[in-house]
N, C-alpha and C positions, 0 to 999 in steps of 0.2 A: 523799321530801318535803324540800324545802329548807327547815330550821329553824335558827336562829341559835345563836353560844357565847357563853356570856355572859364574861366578860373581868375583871381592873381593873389600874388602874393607880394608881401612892400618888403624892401632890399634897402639896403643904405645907400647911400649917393642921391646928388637931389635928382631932381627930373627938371627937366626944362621948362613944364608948365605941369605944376603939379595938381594931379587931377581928384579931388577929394579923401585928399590921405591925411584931413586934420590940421594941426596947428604946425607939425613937425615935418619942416620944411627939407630935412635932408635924407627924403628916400623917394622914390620912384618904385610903381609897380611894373611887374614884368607878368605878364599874363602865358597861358599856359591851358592848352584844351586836351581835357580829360575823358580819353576812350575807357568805356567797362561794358562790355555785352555777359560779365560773366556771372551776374547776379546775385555778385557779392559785392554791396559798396566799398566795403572795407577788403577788399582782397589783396594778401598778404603779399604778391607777386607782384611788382612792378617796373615796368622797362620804360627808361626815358629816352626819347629821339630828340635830336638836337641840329638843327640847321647847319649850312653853310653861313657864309661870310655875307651875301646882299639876299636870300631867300629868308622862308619864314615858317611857321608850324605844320601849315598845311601839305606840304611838299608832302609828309607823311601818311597822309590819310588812306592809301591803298592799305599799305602796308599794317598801319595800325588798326584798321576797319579785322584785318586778317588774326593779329595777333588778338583784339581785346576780347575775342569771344575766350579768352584760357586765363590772361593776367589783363591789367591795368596798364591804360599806355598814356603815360604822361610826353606830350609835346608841346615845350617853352618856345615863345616869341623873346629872342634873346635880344636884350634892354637896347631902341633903337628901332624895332623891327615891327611890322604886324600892329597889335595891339599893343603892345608895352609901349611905356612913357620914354620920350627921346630923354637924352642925357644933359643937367645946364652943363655941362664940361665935355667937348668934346672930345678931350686930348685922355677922357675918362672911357672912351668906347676900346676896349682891349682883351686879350684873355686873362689875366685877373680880376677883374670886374668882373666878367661874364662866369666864370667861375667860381668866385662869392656868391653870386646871387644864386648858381645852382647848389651851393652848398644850403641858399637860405632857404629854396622850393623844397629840399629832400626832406631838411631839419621839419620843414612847418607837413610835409604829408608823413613825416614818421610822429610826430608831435599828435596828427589825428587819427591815423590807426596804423599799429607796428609795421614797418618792413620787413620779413624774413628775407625775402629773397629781390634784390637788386640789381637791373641789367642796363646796359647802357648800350644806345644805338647812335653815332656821332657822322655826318656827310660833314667832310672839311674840317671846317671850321667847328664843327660842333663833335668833330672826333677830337679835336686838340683842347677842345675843353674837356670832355669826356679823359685823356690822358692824364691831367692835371688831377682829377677827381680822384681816380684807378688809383693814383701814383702815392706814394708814402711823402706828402709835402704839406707845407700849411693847407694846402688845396682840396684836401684828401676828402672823400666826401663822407656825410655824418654817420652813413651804412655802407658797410663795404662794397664795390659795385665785384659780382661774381663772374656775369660776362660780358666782354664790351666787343662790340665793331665799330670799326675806324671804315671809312667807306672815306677811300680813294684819298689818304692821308697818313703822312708822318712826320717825325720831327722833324725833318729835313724840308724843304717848301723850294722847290727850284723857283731861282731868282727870274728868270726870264716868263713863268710862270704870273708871276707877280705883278710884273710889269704888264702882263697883257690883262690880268685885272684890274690894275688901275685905270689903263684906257679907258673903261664903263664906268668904273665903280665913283657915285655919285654926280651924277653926270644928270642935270634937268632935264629928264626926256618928258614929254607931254604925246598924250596919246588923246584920239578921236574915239576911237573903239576897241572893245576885246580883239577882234581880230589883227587890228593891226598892232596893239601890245603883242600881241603872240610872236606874231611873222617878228617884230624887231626883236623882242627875246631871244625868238630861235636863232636866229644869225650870231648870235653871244653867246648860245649853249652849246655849241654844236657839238660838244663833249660830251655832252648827257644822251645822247644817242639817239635810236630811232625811238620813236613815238607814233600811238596812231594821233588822229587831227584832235578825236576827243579828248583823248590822254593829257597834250598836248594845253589844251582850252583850260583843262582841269587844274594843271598847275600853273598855269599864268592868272587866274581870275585872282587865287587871295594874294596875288602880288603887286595888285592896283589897288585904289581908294581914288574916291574923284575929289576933283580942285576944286575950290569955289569958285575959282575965274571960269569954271565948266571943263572936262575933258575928263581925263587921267592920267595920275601919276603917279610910281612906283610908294610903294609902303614902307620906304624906311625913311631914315633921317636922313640927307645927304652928307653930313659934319661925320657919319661913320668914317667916310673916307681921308675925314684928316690924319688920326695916325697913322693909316695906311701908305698915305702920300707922304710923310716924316721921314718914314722908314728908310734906309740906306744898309748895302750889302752889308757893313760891318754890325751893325742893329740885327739885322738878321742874322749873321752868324751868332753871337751870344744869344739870342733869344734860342736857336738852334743847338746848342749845346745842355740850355736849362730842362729843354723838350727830350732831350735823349737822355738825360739825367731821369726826369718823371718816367720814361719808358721804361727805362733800362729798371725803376721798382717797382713795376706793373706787378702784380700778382694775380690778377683776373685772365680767366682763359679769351685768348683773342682773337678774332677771325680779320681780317685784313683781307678787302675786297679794292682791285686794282683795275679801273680801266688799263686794256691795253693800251690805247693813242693816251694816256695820261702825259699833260708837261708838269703838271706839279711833285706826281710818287713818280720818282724815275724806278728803273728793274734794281738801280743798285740798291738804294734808301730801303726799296718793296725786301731784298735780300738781307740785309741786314737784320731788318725786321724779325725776320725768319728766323735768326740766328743767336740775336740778344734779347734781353730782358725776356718779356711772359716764350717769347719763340714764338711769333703769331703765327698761324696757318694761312697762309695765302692763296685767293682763288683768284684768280687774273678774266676778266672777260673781254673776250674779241669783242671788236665792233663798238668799243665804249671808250672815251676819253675823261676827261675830269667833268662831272664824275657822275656814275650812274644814280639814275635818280628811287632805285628801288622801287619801282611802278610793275614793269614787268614780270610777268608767273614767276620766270625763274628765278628773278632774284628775290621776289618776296619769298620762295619756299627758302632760299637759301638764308637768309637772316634768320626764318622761321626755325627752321631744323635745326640750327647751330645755336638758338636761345633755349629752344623748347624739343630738346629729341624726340623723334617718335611722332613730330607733327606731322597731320595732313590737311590741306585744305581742306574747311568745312563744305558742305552744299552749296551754300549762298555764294564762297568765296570764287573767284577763277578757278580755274583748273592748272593747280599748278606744275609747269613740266620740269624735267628733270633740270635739276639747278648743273648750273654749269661748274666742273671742276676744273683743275689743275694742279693736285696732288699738293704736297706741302710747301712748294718751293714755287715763284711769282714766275 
């Protein structure tokens, strides 16, 4: 069975409770599970998946179980989340932070055997770190990323978007069981679209850890949600300006994948896209809102094919059906 190892690597900034990283009290590790079915430990190919904003590494596992049999599929628990150490500074959970630290995971797996060739796969929040990486900025990452997808994200972040994230985001929920974590999830995703029940099961389990008081509780920090709750329209505009600055020096080929029902990529921001910097290629999918969670044949083939031309699911894999198009334009 091809199953991933989970990894870390130590990042500057402290940790909140720093968990055996020595004397040198100002880093925190950010953990990271490393797909290779290609029986090469050192295989020069490798694509990094990157979360959303309250999710965590595993969200990828369909999709990476698909691609690790050809490259190495690095998925970070972005500093906060999952396994990674919480942050002592809360006002420190941001995308330059989150962006350091994947400049620090790229430096330390080229430091252990070369990258030729570097991809990046980003859902949200982990597409707008992935921009900053792409982009010609301090951010820039140590090997040039060659091709990236943005899944269901751009500069632009519709405000009202926002606002119905914060409603959740950090919010003490306590849960009795998996199923009823799921059932409450889903009523918060409903943008991630259809799922079967298993599918469904699969990505809510590594989004729990249980409490001491007994029960469970979702897997991040709740303190994520302070700069988020900071934030004000005019905060977001500048931050929106520096984002379409990074895009607009994108030079990695882009694919740009756009729930229809999205409130965050509106069709205008999706068009623009299209238009400036790399010119991404947008594929729009019906029946999907913020944002699809890449589980599905079709969209697993479609990240596939547009990383790796000429892919086809192996045997083991689903059967993947024809990826959904929409020609060049959202």
């Amino acid at each position: 069975m091809n199953e991933p190892t989970l990894n870390y690597v130590l990042c500057p900034g402290a940790a909140a409770v720093p968990q055996g990283v020595g004397t040198d009290a100002d880093v925190h590790r950010m953990a990271y599970w490393e797909w290779n079915a290609t029986g090469d430990p050192h295989h020069p190919h490798v694509v990094v998946c990157v979360h959303g904003l309250s999710r965590q590494s595993r969200d990828f596992d369909v999709l990476a179980r698909a691609l690790s049999r050809h490259v190495r599929v690095i998925c970070p628990d972005v500093a906060g989340r999952g396994h990674s150490d919480w942050l002592a500074d809360p006002m420190d959970y941001g995308l330059q932070r989150y962006a350091s630290d994947m400049q620090t995971l790229i430096a330390q797996l080229q430091a252990r055997s070369p990258l030729h060739t570097l991809d990046w796969v980003g859902t949200s929040m982990g597409g707008l770190i992935g921009m900053l990486l792409a982009s010609e900025s301090p951010f820039a990452s140590p090997v040039p990323i060659r091709r990236l997808v943005l899944n269901d994200v751009g500069p632009r972040v519709q405000w009202q978007a926002l606002l119905r994230i914060g409603e959740y985001l950090g919010q003490p929920l306590v849960f009795t069981s998996l199923a009823q974590a799921a059932e409450a999830l889903r009523l918060i995703s409903a943008g991630f679209g259809p799922h079967t029940e298993q599918q469904w099961l699969d990505l809510t389990a590594p989004m729990l850890k249980p409490r001491l008081e007994g029960g469970l509780q979702l897997h991040y920090d709740p303190d994520i949600a302070m700069p988020f709750q900071a934030m004000n329209p005019d905060m977001a505009l500048a931050g929106e300006a520096l984002l379409w600055a990074a895009y607009d020096s994108i030079r990695a080929q882009t694919l740009l994948i756009r729930g229809e029902q999205s409130d965050l990529l509106s069709v205008e921001t999706a068009q623009a896209m299209v238009e400036r910097g790399p010119r991404a290629r947008c594929v729009t999918l019906p029946g999907f809102g913020h944002a699809p969670t890449l589980v599905a044949a079709p969209q697993v083939a479609l990240v596939a094919q547009f990383l790796l031309p000429g892919w086809t699911a192996d045997q083991e894999d689903m059967a993947a059906e024809p990826a959904l198009e929409s020609g060049a334009r959202p």
